[in-house]
N, C-alpha and C positions, 0 to 999 in steps of 0.2 A: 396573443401578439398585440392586439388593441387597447388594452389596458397595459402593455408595457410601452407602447407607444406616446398611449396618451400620458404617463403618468413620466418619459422623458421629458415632453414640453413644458414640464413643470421645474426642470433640473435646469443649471448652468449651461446644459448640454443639448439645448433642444434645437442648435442647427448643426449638429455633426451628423455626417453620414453614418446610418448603421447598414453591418453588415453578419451576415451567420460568420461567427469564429470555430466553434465546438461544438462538440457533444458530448456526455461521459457516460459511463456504463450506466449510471441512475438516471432521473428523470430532467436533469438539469439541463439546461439549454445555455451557451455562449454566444457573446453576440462584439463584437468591435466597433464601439464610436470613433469614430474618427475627421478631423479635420486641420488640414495643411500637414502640420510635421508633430499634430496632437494626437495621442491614441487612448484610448480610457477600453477596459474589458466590463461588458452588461452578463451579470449573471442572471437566469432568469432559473428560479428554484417555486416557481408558481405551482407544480405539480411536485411539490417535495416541502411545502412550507415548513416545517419540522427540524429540517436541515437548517436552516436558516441561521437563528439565537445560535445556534452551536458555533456555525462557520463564523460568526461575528466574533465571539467568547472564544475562541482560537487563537483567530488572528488574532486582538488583542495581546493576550499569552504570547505568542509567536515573538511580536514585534518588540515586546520589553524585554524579551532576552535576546533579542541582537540574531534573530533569522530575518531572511527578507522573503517577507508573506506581503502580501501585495495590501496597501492601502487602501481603505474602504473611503471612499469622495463621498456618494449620498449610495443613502437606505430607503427601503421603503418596506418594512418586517411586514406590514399587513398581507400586504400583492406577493414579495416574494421575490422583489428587486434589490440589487447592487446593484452601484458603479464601482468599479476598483481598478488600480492599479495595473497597466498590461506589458507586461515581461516578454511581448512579442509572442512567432509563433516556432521558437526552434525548441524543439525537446531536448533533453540529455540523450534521449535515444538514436536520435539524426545523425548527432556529430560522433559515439561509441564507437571506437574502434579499435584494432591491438595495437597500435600504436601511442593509444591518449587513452584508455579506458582507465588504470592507474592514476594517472594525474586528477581526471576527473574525478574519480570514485574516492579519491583522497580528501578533493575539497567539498563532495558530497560527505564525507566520515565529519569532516570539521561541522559543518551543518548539523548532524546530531548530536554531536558534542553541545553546542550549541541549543539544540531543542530541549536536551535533556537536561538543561536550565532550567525549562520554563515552570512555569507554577502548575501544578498539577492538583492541587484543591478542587474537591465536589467532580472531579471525570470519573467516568466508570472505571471502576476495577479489573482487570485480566486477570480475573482469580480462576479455579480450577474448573467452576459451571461454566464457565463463559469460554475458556479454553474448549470444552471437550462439548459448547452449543457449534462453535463452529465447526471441530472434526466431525461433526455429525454429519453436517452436509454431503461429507463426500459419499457415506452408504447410501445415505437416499438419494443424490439428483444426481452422482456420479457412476456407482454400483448397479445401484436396481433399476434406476429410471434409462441413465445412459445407457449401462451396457446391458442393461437387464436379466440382471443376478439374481437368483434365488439363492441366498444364503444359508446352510443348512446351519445347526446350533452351532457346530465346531467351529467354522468360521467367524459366525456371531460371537464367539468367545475371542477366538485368535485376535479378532480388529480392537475387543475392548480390552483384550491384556497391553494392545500394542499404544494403544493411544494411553490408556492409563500408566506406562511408564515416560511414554510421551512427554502428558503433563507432569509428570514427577521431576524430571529432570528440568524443563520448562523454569519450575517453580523453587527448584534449587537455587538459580542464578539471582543477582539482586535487583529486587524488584520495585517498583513507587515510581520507576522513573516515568517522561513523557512518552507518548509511544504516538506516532504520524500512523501506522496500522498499514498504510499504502505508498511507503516511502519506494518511491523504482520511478525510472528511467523514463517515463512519461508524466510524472506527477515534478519532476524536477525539468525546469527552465533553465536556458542560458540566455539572458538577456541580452540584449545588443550591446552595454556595458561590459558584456564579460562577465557576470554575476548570476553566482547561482538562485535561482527563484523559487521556492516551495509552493504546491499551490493543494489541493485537495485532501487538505487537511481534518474535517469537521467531522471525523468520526473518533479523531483522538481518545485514547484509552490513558489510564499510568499501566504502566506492566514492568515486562522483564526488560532488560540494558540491551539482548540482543535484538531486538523485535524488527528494527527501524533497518539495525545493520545487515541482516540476512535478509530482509525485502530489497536492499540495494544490491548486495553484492550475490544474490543468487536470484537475480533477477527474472519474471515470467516470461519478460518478451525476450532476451538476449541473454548468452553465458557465453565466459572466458573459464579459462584452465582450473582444475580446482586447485592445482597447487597454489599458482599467482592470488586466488581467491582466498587460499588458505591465508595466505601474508599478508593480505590488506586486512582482514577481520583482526589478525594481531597485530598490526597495526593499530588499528582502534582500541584492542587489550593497553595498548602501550601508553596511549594519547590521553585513555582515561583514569590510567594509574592504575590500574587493577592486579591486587596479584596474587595471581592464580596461574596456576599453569599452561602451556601449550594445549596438552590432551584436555585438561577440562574445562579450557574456554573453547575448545573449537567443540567439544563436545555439546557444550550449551547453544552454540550457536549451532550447530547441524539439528538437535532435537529443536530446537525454535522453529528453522526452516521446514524441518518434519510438521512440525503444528502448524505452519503458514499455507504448504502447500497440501497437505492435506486439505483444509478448508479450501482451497481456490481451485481443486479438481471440482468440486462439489459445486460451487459458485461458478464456475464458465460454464458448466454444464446446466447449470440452472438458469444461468441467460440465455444459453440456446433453447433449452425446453418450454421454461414458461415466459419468458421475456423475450422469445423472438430473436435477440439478437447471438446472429449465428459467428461473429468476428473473432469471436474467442474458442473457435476450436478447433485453428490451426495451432495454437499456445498451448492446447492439451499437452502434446506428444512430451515439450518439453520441461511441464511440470510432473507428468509423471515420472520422465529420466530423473530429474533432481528427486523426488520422491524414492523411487527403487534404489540407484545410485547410494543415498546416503543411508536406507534402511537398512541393506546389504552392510555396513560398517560395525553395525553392532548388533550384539547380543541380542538384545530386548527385543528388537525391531526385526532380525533376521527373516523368521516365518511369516512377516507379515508383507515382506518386501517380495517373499517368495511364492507368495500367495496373490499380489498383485501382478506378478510376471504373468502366472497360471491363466488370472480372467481376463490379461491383455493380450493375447498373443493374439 
């Protein structure tokens, strides 16, 4: 806190008030300068410096294709300081509800439309290892560690027939585009403007077209109908010209959401375990529903939806 102190008095901004703004699930710290009817957001990524060159090399990308990713004022790459840009503090999540989730989730659809502009040169790949590093997590920090599984071979097989058609179909759908990886309802602002804000973007991948839209509209913290769900994802079919059918776009996007949530039972479970924070495991219950729910759909998946009923009761 003393070297981000010291190293404001050296910015434009060295007689605004600071105040704690945030937290986020990593090590990053938010902080709000502010003075009269001025607001600037301090990101402090001091114990994450790594993240840093990324979130910069984003935004960038972000902002020449016409998303509104919040403006970098001063750096400081060394320490591990932003100033940037502050889109207030209302989430998409605050204001969701059955009356406006629709409209919302529409002008968040527009927004990836939008991202999946951006230039995607030199990102990591979402190729089939990198797929099937993240379903990993769910056997270790969710299975074994959480609910403490012994898995015997048979099962051991079952999970890797299930995720390996998983990625199969994943990798069907067309791929190269940008991918946000954490596009939902807390990572999207509603500015006092009325504008929607992206913000935690710096782990960007290229991948599959549905990635961004199944972290939105099958969201961790909050879910609507899947029908009305079903119609917004083709909706986005439609916006991006795609064409392909009903059953095989919803089907790429239900296996996407399968590969999403599968790794994020594994990852909350792994912020309770080893990272302490325990915030995310009220959020289980409802990624597992979205997991069983849409495994239960298909073939591929059936036994393995039926097998997580087994170890959750």
């Amino acid at each position: 806190m003393d070297k981000l102190l010291k190293w404001i008095q050296t910015t434009p901004y060295k007689d605004y008030s600071l105040k704690v703004a945030s937290a986020d699930a990593s090590f990053r710290k938010y902080y709000r300068l502010s003075k009269a009817d001025k607001s600037f957001i301090v990101m402090d990524s001091s114990l994450e410096l790594d993240s840093l060159p990324p979130f910069i090399d984003i935004t960038a990308r972000l902002l020449n294709a016409g998303v509104k990713a919040p403006r970098i004022f001063e750096q400081n790459e060394t320490e591990g300081f932003l100033i940037l840009e502050d889109f207030g503090d209302l989430q998409l999540l605050d204001d969701l509800k059955n009356s406006n989730f629709k409209m919302h989730y529409k002008s968040a659809i527009d927004e990836i439309l939008k991202m999946q502009n951006a230039n995607t040169d030199s990102l990591p790949l979402y190729d089939k290892d990198f797929l099937h590093l993240e379903m990993g997590l769910m056997q270790e920090w969710y299975l074994e560690k959480k609910l403490l599984c012994t898995l015997n071979t048979d099962e051991e097989k079952l999970i890797e027939n299930a995720l390996n058609s998983i990625s199969k179909v994943v990798l069907q759908q067309p791929q190269g585009l940008f991918v946000h990886r954490d596009f939902h309802s807390r990572n999207i602002m509603l500015t006092p403007k009325g504008e929607i804000g992206i913000i935690d973007y710096q782990d960007a991948m290229s991948g599959a077209i549905t990635y961004d839209l199944v972290s939105l509209l099958k969201d961790c913290y909050i879910a609507f109908a899947r029908e009305e769900i079903e119609e917004l994802a083709l909706y986005f079919r439609d916006k991006k010209g795609l064409n392909t059918s009903n059953e095989e776009f919803l089907k790429w996007f239900d296996f996407m959401g399968l590969q999403r949530h599968i790794k994020v039972l594994g990852i909350f479970s792994r912020l309770h375990i080893r990272d302490k924070k325990d915030g995310y495991l009220k959020d289980i219950p409802l990624v597992l529903n979205y997991t069983i729910e849409t495994a239960l759909r298909y073939e591929e998946t059936r036994e393995f939806a039926k097998f997580l009923q087994r170890v959750t009761v």
